[in-house]
ChimeraX commands (.cxc) that place a marker at each C-alpha (Angstrom):
marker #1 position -0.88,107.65,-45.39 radius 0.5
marker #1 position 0.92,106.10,-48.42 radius 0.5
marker #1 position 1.04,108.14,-52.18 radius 0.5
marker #1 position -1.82,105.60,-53.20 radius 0.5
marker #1 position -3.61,107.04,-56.15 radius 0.5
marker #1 position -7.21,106.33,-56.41 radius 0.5
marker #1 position -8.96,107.36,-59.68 radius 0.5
marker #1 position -13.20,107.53,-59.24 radius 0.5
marker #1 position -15.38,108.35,-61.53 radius 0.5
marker #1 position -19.22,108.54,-63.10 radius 0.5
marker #1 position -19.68,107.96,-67.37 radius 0.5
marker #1 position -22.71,107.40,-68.87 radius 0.5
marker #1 position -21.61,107.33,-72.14 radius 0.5
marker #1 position -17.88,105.97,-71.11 radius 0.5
marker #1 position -16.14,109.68,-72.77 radius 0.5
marker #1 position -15.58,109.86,-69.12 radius 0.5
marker #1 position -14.31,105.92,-68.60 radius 0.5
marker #1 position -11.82,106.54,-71.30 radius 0.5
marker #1 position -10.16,109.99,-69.70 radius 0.5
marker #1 position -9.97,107.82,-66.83 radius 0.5
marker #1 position -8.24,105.11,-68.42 radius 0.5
marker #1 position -5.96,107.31,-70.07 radius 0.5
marker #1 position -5.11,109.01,-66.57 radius 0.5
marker #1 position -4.61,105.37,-65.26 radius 0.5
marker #1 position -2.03,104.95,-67.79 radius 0.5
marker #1 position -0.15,108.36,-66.91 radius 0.5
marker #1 position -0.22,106.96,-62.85 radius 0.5
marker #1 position 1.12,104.07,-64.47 radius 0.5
marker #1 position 3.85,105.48,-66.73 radius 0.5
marker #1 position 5.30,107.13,-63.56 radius 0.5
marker #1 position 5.71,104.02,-61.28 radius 0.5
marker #1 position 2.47,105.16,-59.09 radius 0.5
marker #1 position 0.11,103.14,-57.31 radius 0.5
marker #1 position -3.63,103.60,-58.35 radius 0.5
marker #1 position -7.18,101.76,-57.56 radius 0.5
marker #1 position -9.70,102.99,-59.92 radius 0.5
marker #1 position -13.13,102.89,-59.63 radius 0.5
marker #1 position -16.51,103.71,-60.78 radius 0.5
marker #1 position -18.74,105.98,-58.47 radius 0.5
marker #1 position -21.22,103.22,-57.64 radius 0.5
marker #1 position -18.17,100.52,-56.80 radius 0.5
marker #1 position -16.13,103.07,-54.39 radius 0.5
marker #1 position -16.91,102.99,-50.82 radius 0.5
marker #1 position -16.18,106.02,-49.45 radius 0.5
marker #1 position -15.23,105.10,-45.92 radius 0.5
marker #1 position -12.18,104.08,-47.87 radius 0.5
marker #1 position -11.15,107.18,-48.54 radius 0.5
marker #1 position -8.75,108.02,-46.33 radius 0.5
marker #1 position -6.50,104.97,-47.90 radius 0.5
marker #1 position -5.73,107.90,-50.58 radius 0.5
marker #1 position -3.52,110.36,-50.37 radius 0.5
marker #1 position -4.18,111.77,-53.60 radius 0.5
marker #1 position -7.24,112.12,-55.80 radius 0.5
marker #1 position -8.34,111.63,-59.65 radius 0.5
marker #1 position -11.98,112.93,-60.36 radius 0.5
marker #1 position -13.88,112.08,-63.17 radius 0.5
marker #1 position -17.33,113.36,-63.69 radius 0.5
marker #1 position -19.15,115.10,-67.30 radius 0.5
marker #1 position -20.99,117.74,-66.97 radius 0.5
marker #1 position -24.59,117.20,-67.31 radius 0.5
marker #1 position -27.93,119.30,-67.14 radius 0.5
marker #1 position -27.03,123.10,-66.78 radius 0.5
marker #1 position -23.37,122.44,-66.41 radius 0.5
marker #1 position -23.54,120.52,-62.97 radius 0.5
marker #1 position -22.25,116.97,-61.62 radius 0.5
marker #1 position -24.15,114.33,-62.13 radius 0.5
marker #1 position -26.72,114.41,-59.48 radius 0.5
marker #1 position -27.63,111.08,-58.35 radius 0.5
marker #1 position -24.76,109.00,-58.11 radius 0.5
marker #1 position -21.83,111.74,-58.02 radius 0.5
marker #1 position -22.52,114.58,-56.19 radius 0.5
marker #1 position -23.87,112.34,-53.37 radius 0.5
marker #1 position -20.55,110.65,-53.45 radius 0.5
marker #1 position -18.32,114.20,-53.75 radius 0.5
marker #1 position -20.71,115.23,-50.87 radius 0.5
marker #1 position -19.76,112.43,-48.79 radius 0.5
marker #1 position -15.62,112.50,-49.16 radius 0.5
marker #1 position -15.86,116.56,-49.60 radius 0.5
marker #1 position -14.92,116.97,-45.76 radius 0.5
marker #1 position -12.13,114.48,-46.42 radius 0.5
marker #1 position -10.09,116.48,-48.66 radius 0.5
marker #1 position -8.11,118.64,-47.14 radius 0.5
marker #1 position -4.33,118.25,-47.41 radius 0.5
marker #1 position -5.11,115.52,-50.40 radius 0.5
marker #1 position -3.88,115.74,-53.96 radius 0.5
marker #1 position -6.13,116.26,-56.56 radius 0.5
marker #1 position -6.89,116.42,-60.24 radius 0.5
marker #1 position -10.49,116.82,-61.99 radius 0.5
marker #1 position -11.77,115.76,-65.33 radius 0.5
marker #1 position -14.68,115.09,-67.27 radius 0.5
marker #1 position -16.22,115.31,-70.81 radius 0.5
marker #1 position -18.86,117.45,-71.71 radius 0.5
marker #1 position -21.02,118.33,-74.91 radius 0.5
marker #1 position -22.34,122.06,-74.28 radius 0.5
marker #1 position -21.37,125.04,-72.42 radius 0.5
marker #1 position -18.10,126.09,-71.71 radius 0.5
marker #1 position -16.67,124.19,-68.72 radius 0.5
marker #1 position -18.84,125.90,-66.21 radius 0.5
marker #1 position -18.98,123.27,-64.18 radius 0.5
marker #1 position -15.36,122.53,-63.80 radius 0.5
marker #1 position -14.44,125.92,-62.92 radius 0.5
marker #1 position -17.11,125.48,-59.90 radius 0.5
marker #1 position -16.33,122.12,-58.86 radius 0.5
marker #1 position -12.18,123.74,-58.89 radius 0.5
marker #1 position -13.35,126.72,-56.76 radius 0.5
marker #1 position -15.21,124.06,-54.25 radius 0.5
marker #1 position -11.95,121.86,-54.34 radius 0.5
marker #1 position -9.67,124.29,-52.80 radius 0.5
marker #1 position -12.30,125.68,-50.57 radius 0.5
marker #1 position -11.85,122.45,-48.87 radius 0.5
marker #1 position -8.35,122.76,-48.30 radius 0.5
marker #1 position -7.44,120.12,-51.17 radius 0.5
marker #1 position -4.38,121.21,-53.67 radius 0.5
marker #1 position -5.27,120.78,-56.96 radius 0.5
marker #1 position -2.31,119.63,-58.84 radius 0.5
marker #1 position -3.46,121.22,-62.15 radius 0.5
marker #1 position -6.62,122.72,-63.63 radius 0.5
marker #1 position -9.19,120.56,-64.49 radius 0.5
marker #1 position -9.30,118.92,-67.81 radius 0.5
marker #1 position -12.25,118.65,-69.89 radius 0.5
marker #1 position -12.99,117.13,-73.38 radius 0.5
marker #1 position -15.81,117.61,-75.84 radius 0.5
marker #1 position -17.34,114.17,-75.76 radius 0.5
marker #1 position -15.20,111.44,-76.91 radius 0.5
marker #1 position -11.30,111.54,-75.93 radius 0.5
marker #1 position -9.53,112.71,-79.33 radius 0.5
marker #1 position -5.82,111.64,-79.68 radius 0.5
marker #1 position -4.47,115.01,-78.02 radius 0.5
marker #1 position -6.96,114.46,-75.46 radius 0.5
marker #1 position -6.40,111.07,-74.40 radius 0.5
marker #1 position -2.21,112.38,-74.06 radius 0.5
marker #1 position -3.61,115.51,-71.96 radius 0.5
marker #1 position -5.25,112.54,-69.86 radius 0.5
marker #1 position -1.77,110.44,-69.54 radius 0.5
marker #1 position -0.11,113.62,-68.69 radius 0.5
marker #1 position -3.04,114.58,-66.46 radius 0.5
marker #1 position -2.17,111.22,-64.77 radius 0.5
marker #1 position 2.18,111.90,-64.70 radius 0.5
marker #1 position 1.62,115.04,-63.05 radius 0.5
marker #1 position -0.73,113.57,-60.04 radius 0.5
marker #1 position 1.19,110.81,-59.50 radius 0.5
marker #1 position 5.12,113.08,-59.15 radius 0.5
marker #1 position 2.72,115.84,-56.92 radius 0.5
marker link #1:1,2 radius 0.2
marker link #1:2,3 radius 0.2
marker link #1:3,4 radius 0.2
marker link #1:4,5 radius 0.2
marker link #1:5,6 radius 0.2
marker link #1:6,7 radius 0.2
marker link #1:7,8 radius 0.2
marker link #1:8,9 radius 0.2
marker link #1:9,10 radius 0.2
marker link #1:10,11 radius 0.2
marker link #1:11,12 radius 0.2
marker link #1:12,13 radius 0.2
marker link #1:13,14 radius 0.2
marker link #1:14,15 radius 0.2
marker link #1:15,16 radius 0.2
marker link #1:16,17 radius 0.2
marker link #1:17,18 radius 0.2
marker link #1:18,19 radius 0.2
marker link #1:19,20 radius 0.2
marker link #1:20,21 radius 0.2
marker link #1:21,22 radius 0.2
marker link #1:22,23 radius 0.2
marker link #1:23,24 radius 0.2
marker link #1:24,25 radius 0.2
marker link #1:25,26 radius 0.2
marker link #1:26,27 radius 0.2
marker link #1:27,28 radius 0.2
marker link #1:28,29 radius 0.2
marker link #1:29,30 radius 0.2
marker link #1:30,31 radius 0.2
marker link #1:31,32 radius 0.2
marker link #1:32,33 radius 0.2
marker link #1:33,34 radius 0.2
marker link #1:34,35 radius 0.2
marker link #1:35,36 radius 0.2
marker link #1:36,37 radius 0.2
marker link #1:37,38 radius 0.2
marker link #1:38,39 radius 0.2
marker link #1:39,40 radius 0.2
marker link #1:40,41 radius 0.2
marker link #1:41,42 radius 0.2
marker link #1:42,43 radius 0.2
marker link #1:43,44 radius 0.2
marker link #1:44,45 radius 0.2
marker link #1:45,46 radius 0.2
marker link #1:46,47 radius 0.2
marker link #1:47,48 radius 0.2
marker link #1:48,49 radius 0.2
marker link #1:49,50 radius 0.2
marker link #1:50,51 radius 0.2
marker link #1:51,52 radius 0.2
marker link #1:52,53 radius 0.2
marker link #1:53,54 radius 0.2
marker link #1:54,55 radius 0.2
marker link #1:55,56 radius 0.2
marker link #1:56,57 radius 0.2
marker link #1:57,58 radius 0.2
marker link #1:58,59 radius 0.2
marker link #1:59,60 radius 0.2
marker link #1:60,61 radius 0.2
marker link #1:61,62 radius 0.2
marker link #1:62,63 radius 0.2
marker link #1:63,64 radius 0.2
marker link #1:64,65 radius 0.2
marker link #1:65,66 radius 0.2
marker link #1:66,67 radius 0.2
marker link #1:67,68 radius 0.2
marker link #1:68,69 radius 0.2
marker link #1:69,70 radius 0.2
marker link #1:70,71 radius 0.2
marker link #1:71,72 radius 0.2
marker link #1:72,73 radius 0.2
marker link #1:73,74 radius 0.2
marker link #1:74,75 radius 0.2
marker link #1:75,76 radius 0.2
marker link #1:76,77 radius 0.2
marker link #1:77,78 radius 0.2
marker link #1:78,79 radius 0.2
marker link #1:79,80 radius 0.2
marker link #1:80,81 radius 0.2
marker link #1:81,82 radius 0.2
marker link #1:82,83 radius 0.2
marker link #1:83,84 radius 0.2
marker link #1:84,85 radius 0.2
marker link #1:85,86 radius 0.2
marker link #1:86,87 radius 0.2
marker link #1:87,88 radius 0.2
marker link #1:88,89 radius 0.2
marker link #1:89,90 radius 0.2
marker link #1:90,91 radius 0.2
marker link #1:91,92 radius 0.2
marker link #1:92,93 radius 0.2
marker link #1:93,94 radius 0.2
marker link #1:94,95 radius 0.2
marker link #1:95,96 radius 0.2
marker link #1:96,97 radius 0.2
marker link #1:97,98 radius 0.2
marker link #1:98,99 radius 0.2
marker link #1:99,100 radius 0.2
marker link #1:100,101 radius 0.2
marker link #1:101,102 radius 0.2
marker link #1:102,103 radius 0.2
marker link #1:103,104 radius 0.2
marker link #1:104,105 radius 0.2
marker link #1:105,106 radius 0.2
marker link #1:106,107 radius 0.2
marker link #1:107,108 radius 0.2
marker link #1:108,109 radius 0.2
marker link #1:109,110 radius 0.2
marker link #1:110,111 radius 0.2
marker link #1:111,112 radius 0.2
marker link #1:112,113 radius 0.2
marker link #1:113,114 radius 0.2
marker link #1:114,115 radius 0.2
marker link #1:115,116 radius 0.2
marker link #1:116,117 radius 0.2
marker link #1:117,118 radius 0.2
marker link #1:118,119 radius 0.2
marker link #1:119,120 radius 0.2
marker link #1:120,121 radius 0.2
marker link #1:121,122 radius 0.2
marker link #1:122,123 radius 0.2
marker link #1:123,124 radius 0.2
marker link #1:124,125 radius 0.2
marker link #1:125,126 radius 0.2
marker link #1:126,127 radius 0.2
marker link #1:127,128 radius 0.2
marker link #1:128,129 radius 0.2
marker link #1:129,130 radius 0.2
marker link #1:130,131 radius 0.2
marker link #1:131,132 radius 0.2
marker link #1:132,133 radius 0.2
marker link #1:133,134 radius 0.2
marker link #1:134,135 radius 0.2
marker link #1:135,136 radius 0.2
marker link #1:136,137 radius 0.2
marker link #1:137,138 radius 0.2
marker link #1:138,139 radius 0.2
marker link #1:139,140 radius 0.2
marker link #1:140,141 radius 0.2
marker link #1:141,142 radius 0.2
marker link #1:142,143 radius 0.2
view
């Protein structure tokens, strides 16, 4: 398995489109390879083409992935983790990252390393935001 980088993620209002454009850009900076995709455009059969992982998802009801596109799709590659490289992000607009912390805690349990703690944003990528997001992206692709 190659260092490919695949970034896939779900935005409804595109906060979350823009973090993963930014992390793009990190992969980039770095000299790393990276697909990225949108939820709905990712087949997941192709996942073992990746050996490491950038997740994008908001939260959304009571702090939880979004439920009919995403968490189908997590569900799907979740046994196909282990031993890959990953990061998690996502925007959010209430609460206080609950969601992250539990989608973190199912990550490892999967046998995934997760390069650094997920990052989250309060709606729209800010300036210091969108550089966590490069950075975000550096740091998977020199894991």
């Amino acid at each position: 398995m190659s260092d490919k980088i695949a970034i896939i993620y779900w935005s409804a209002t595109g906060n979350t489109e823009l973090m993963a454009q930014s992390v793009e850009k990190g992969i980039k900076k770095s000299g790393g390879e990276v697909d990225t995709f949108s939820v709905s455009s990712f087949n997941t059969s192709d996942i073992d083409n990746y050996s490491k992982l950038a997740l994008g998802c908001p939260a959304m009801g009571a702090e939880v992935l979004e439920e009919s596109e995403f968490q189908p799709f997590y569900d799907a590659i979740r046994d196909k983790l282990s031993n890959k490289k990953v990061v998690l992000f996502g925007s959010y607009d209430w609460g206080d990252g609950e969601w992250m912390r539990n989608w973190q805690e199912d990550v490892k349990s999967t046998g995934a390393s997760l390069v650094k703690d997920g990052l989250i944003t309060n709606l729209t990528p800010d300036d210091n935001a969108t550089d966590e997001c490069i950075t975000l992206g550096e740091e998977l692709a020199k894991a």
